[in-house]
C-alpha positions as CSV (number, residue, x, y, z in Angstrom):
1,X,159.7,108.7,71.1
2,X,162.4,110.1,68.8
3,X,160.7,110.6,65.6
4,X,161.7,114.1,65.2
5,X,162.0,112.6,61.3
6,X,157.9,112.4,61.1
7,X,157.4,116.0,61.3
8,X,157.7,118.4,59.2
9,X,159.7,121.7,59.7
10,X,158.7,125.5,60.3
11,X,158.2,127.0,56.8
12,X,161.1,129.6,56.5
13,X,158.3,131.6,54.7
14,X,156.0,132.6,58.0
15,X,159.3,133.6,59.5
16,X,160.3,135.9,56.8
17,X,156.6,137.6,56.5
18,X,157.5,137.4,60.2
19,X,153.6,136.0,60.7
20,X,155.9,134.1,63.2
21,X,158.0,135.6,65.9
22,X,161.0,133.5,67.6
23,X,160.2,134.5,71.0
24,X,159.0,131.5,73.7
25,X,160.8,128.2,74.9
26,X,161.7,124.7,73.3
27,X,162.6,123.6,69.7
28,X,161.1,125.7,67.5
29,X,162.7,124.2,64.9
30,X,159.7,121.8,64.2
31,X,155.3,122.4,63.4
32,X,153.7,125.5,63.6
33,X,151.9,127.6,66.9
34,X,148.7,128.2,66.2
35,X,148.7,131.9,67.1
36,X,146.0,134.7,66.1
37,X,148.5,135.6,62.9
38,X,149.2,132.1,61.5
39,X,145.0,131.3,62.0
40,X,144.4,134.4,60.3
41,X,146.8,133.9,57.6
42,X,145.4,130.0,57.5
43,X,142.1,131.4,57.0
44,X,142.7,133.3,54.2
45,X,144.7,130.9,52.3
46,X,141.3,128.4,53.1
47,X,139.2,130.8,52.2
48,X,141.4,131.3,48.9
49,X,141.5,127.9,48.3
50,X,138.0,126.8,48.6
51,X,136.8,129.6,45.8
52,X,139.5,129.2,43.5
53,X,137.6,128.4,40.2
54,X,138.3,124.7,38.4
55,X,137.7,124.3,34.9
56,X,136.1,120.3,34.4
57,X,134.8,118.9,31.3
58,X,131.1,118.1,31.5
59,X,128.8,116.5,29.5
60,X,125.9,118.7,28.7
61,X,123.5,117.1,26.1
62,X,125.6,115.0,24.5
63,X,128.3,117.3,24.2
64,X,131.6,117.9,26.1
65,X,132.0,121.4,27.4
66,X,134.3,123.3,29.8
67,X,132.4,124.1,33.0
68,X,134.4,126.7,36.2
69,X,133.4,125.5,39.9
70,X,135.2,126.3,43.0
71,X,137.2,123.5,44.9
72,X,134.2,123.8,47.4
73,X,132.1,121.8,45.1
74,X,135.1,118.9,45.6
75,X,134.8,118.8,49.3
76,X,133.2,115.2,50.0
77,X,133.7,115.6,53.8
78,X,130.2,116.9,55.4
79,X,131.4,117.1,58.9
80,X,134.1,119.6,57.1
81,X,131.6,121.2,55.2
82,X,129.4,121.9,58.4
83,X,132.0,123.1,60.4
84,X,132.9,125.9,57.3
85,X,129.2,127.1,57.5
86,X,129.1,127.1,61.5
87,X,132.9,128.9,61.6
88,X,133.3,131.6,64.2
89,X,137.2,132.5,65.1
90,X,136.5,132.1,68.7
91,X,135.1,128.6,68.3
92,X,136.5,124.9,68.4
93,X,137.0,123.8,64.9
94,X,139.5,121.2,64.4
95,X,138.7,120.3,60.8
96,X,139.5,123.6,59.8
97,X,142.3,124.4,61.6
98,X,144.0,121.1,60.4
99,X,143.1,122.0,56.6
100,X,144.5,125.4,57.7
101,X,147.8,123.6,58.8
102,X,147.3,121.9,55.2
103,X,146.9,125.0,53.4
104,X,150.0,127.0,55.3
105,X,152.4,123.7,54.2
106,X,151.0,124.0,50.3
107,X,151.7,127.7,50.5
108,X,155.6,126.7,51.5
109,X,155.1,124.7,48.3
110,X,154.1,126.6,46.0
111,X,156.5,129.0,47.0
112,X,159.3,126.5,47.1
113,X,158.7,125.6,43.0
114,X,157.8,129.2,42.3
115,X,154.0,128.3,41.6
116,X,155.1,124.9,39.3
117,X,153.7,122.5,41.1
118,X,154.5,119.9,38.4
119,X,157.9,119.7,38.5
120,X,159.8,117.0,37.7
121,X,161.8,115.3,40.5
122,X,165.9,116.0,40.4
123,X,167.4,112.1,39.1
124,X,170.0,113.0,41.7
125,X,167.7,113.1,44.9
126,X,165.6,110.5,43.4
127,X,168.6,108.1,43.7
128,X,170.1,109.1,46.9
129,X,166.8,108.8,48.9
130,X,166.8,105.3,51.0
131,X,163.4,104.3,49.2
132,X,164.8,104.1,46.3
133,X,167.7,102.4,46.7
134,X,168.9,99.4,44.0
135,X,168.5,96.4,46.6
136,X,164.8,97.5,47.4
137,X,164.0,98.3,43.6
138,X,165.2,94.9,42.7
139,X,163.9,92.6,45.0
140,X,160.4,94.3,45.9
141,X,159.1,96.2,42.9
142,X,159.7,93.8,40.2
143,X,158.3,91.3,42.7
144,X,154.5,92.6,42.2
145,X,155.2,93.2,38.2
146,X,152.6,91.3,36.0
């Protein structure tokens, strides 16, 4: 349908820690193959992700203290969490291999901004993206003001 612009590229990463080969047919230009080395390397980063300690601020009688519990504890989806406790390679688990997908494009990320995720976006982009073009500022964002 020409929408090439919806989807997101290859991370240049996998190719350099060549966890993906260019061997095969088509544009590869575009998404990821799920092969044995990019699930693998999926599973890990999930597997990372999902124990990586948080520190929240919880009440505990009447006083506010600084509590560490792993991202799992965050998860509010229960066919995903089922599917993380029945989780075989060899099986059918979509959930998992989308938040693998998920984790793979945070991992280009992260390396991207060299770990600061915070950063703060370049004025220069900013501008030149269509979004955020003058006409559309003016005559649909001040629209909804209060």
């Amino acid at each position: 349908m020409n929408a090439l612009q919806w989807l997101a590229d290859t991370p240049i990463y996998l190719k350099d820690q060549q966890i993906i080969k260019e061997i095969g047919y088509g544009n590869k230009a575009k998404g990821i193959n799920a092969t044995a080395a990019v699930n693998s390397f999926a599973d890990r980063l999930t597997r990372e992700w999902l124990i990586k300690p948080v520190v929240v601020d919880k009440m505990i009688d009447g006083e506010s203290t600084e509590v560490t519990i792993p991202n799992l504890m965050f998860v509010r989806n229960r066919a995903f969490l089922q599917e993380l406790v029945s989780y075989n390679p060899l099986g059918n688990f979509d959930r998992i291999r989308a938040f693998g997908m998920l984790m793979l494009y945070r991992q280009e990320k992260i390396i991207l901004y060299q770990g600061d995720m915070n950063r703060t976006i370049d004025e220069e982009r900013y501008k030149e993206q269509a979004e955020n073009d003058e006409f559309f500022t003016e005559n649909y964002d001040r629209r909804f003001e209060d």
